[in-house]
C-alpha positions in Angstrom: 29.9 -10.0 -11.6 33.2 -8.5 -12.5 34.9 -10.9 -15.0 38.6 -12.0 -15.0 38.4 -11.2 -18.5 36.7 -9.7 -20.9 37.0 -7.9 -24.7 37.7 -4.7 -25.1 35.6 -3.3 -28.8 35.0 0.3 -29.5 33.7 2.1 -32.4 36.5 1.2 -34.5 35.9 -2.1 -34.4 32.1 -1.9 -35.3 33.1 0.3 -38.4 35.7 -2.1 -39.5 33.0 -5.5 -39.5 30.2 -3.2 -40.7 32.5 -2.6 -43.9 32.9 -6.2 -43.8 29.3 -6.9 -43.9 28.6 -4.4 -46.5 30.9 -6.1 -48.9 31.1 -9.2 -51.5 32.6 -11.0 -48.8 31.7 -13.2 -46.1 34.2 -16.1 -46.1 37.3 -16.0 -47.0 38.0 -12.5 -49.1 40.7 -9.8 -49.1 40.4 -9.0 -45.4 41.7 -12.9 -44.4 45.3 -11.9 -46.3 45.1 -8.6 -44.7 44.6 -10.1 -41.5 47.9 -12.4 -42.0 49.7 -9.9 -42.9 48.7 -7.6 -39.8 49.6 -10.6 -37.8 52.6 -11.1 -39.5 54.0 -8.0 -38.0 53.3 -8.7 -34.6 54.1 -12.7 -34.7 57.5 -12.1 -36.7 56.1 -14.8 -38.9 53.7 -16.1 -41.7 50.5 -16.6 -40.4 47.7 -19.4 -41.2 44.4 -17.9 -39.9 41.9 -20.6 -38.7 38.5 -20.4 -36.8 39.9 -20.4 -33.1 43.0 -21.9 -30.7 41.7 -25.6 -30.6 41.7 -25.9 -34.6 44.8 -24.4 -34.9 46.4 -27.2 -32.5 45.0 -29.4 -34.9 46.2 -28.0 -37.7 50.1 -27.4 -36.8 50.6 -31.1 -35.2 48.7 -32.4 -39.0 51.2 -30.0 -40.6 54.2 -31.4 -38.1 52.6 -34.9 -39.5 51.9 -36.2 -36.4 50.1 -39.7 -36.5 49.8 -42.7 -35.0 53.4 -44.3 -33.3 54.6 -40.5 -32.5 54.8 -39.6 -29.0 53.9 -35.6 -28.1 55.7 -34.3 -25.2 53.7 -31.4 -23.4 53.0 -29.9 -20.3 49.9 -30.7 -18.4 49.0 -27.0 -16.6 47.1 -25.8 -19.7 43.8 -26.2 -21.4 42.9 -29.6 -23.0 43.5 -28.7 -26.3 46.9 -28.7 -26.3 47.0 -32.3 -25.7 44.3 -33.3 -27.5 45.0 -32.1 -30.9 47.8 -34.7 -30.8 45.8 -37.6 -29.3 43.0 -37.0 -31.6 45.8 -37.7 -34.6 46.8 -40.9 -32.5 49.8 -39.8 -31.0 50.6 -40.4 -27.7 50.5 -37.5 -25.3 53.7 -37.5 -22.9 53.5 -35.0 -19.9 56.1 -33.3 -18.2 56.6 -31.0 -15.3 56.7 -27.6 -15.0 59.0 -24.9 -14.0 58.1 -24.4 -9.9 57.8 -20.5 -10.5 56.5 -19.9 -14.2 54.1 -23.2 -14.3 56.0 -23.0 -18.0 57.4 -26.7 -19.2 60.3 -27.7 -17.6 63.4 -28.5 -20.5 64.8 -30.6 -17.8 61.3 -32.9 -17.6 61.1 -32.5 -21.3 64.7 -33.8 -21.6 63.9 -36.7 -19.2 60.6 -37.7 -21.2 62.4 -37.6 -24.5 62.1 -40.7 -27.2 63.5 -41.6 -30.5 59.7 -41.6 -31.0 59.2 -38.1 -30.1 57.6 -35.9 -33.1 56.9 -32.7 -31.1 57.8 -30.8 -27.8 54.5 -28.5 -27.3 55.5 -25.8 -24.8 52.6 -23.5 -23.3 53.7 -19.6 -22.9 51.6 -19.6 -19.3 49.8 -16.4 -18.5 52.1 -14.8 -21.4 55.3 -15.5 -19.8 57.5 -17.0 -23.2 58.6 -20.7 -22.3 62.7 -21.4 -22.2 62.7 -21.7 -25.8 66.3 -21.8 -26.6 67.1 -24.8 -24.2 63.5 -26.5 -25.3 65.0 -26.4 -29.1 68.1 -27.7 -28.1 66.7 -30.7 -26.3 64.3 -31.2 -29.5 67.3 -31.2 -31.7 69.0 -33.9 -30.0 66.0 -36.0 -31.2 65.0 -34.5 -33.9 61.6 -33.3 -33.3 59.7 -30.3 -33.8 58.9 -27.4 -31.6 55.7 -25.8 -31.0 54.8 -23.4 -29.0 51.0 -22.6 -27.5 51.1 -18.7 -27.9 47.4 -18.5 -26.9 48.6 -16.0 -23.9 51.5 -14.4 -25.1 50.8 -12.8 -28.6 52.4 -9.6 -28.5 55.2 -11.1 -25.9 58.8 -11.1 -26.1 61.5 -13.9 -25.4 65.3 -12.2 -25.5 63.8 -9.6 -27.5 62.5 -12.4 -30.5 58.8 -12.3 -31.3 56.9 -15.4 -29.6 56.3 -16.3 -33.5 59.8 -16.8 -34.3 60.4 -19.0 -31.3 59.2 -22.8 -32.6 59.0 -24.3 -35.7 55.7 -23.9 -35.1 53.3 -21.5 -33.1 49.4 -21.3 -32.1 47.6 -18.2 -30.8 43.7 -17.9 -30.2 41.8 -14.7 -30.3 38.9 -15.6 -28.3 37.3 -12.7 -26.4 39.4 -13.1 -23.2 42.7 -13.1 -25.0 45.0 -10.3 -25.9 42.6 -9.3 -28.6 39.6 -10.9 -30.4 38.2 -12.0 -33.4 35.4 -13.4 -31.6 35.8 -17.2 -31.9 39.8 -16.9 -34.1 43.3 -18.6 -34.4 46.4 -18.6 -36.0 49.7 -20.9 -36.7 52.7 -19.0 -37.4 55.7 -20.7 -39.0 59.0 -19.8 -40.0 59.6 -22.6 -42.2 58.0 -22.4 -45.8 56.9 -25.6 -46.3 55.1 -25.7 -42.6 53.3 -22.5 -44.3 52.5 -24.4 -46.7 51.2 -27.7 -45.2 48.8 -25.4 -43.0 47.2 -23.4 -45.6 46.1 -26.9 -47.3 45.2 -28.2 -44.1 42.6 -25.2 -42.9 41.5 -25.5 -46.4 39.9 -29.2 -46.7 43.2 -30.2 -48.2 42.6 -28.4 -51.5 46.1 -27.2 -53.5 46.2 -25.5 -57.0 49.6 -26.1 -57.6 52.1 -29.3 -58.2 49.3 -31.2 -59.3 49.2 -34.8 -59.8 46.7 -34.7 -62.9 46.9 -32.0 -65.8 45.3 -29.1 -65.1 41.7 -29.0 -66.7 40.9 -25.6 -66.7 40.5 -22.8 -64.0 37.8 -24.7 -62.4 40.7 -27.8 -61.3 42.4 -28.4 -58.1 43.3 -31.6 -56.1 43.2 -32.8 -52.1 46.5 -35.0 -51.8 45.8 -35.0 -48.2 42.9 -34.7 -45.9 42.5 -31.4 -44.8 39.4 -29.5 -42.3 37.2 -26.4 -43.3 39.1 -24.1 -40.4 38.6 -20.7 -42.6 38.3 -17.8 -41.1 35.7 -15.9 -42.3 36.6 -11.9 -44.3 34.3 -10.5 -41.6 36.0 -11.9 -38.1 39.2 -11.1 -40.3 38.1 -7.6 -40.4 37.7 -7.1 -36.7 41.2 -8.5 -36.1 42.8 -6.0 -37.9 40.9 -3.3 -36.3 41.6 -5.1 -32.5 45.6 -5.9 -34.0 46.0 -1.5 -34.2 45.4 -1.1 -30.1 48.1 -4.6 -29.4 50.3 -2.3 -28.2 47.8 0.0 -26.1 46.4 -2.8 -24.9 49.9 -4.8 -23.4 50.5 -1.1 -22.0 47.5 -1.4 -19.7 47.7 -5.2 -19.0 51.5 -4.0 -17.7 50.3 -1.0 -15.8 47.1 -3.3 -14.0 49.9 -6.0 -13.1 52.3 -3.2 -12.0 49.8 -2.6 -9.0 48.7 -5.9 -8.7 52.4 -6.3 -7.7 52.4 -2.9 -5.2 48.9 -3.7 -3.5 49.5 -6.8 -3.0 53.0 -7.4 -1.7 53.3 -8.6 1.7 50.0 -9.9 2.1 50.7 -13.0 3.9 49.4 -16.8 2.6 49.5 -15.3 -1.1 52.2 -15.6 -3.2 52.3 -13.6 -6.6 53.8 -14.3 -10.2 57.2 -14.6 -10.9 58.9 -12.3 -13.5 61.7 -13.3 -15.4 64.4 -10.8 -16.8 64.8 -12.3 -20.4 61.0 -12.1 -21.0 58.8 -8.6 -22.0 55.3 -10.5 -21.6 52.0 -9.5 -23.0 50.7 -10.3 -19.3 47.4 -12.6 -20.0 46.7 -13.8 -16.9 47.5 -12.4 -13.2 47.6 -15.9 -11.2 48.9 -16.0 -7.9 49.0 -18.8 -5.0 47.1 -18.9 -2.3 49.0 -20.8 0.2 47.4 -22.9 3.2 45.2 -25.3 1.4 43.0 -21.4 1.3 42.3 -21.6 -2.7 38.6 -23.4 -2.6 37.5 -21.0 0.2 39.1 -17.8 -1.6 37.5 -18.9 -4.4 34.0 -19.0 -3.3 34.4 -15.9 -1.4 35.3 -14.1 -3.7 32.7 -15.2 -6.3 30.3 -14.6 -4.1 31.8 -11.2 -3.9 30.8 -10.5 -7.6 34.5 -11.3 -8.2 34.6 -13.6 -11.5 38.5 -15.4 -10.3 39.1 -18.3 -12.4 41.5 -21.6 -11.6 43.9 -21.8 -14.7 44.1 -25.0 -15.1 42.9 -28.4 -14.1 46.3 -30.8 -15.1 45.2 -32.1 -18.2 45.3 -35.8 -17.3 43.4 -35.4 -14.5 40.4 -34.9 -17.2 38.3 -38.7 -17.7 39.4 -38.6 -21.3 43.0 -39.1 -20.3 42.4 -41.5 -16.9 40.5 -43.9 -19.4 43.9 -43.7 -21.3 45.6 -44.9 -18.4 46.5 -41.7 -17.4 47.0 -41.5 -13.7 47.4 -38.6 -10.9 51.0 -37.6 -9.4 52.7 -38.0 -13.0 53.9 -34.4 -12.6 54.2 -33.4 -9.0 54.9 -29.8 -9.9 52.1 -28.9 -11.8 49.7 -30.1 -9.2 50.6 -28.6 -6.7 50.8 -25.1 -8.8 46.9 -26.2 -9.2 46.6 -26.9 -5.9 47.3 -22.9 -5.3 46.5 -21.0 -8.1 44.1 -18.6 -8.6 43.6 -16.3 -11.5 42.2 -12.4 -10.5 41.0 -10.4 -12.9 42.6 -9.1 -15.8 41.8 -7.2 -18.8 42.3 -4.7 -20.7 39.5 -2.5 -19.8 39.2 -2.7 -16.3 39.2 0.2 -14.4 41.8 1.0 -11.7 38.8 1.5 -8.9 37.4 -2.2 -9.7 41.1 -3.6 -9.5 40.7 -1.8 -6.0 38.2 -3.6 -5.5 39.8 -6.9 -6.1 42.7 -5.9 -3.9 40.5 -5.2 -0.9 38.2 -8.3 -1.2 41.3 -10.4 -1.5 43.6 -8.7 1.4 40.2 -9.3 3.8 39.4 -12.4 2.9 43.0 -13.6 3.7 43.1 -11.7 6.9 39.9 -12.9 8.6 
């Protein structure tokens, strides 16, 4: 089965988690600030590391200090998490729309969903294409609440030249094996406000600080938890293995552009498919190549080409159509957009390592299956 995506690890990699192994550390070491700093560079930002996306949802609404009473307004066409790192701190989770073309939230639907109760706007960067962050802040400001943005698919993307981690107040990315690069399981929050930074590092830490104590300090052993906090470490040796992954960013959005590049050529024209929009003020790290297959097609497409040995994916199920959020009251048709984007979309494959005569191979099964 040829995936939609997959890591990409050679023997640079193994050399720099071997190293990692051989040292004193394990846990968190020298190779965790190395890693943030490495990050750094490509987000435009400090970066918190933590163990993956999910967590790191978590950790930028606690450091946003979303609770209970604060509405989150978000878009529905991503993965759960988004949405569920704010319920699980008792907010409610507000959907709105999506952009018709991008699938990226809608500022108009975010503008219309809007409360004096609103603590975040959470905008996804779908398939790496940057959100409209400049109007998104704007409609935040008028409210005064926060803006994050879901890098998971966009590290290494550009918005009007700006770094996707100098876009929000704050921003997520995960380095799971199918993203841009991986730590294995791996996250970060990127913030370009000091005392987010702050709030975050305490937070992935189980809420321990060593500094502006409450108490007098004791001795070197003494530090406090003034607020709850998680264990969402990342560990020296996954650290290790970002760095390594962080030096081919650039050779790898190089060959994501080229493979979508001829996505685009082999594939225009073919009738009932429709393929992804591009939009001038973005430079994307391309995650994901999703198109539409028009005609109520998608299920069949699906299954044919699975059972091809073609690993497509459907990015993503709206999140409110999940039980979680129907027992919530959540109910279908809330965002009219969105679901029919679902209704369509289908994600080929994509990675960084695949090989132009396997993308041929995509391109064929695809144009016959739509032709027959």
């Amino acid at each position: 089965m040829l995936p939609y995506g997959r890591q990409s690890i050679d023997p640079s990699d193994v050399e720099a988690v071997v190293a990692a192994l051989g040292s004193d550390w394990l846990t968190t070491g020298p190779r965790v600030a190395d890693f943030e700093a490495d990050l750094e560079k490509v987000a435009g930002a400090p970066c918190v590391t933590v163990t993956n996306g999910t967590t790191a949802l978590h950790a930028a609404y606690a450091a946003a200090g979303v609770t209970r009473g604060d509405e989150v307004v978000t878009t529905p066409m991503t993965f759960v998490a988004t949405a569920s790192g704010a319920a699980m701190l008792g907010a409610t989770v507000v959907f709105a729309d999506v952009e018709e073309d991008t699938a990226n939230l809608d500022p108009a639907a975010v503008e219309a969903a809007v409360t004096g109760r609103t603590r975040v706007i959470a905008a996804v960067d779908y398939a790496g294409v940057p959100a409209d962050y400049d109007r998104l802040r704007k409609v935040g400001e008028s409210t005064g609440a926060l803006l994050l943005g879901d890098a998971a698919h966009s590290i290494g993307s550009l918005y009007r030249g700006r770094p996707v981690g100098t876009l929000a107040d704050l921003t997520t990315f995960s380095f799971f094996p199918t993203k841009n690069f991986t730590t294995g399981e791996g996250g970060a929050v990127a913030s370009t406000r000091p005392e987010l930074v702050k709030r975050l590092r305490a937070f992935r830490t189980v809420g321990v600080v060593r500094d502006e104590l409450r108490h007098p300090d004791e001795g070197g052993w003494w530090y406090e938890v003034p607020e709850f906090g998680l264990n969402y470490r990342l560990p020296d040796v996954l650290c290790a293995l970002g760095s390594a992954q962080l030096r081919r960013l650039g050779a790898f959005k190089a060959r994501r552009a080229h493979l979508s590049a001829r996505y685009d050529e082999l594939l225009a024209g073919v009738p009932g498919l429709r393929l992804p929009a591009q939009r001038p003020e973005s430079d994307p790290m391309r995650h994901l190549y999703p198109v539409r297959i028009l005609d109520g097609r998608r299920r069949e497409v699906y299954d044919r080409m699975r059972a091809a040995g073609i690993g497509v994916q459907v990015n993503y199920i709206p999140v409110y159509w999940h039980p979680v959020f129907e027992d919530l009251g959540y109910r279908r048709g809330m965002c009219p957009v969105a679901e029919a984007f679902y209704a369509e979309e289908l994600s080929l494959p994509l990675f960084a390592d695949l090989g132009d005569d396997d993308q041929d191979r995509v391109v064929e099964t695809l144009r016959g299956i739509l032709g027959s």
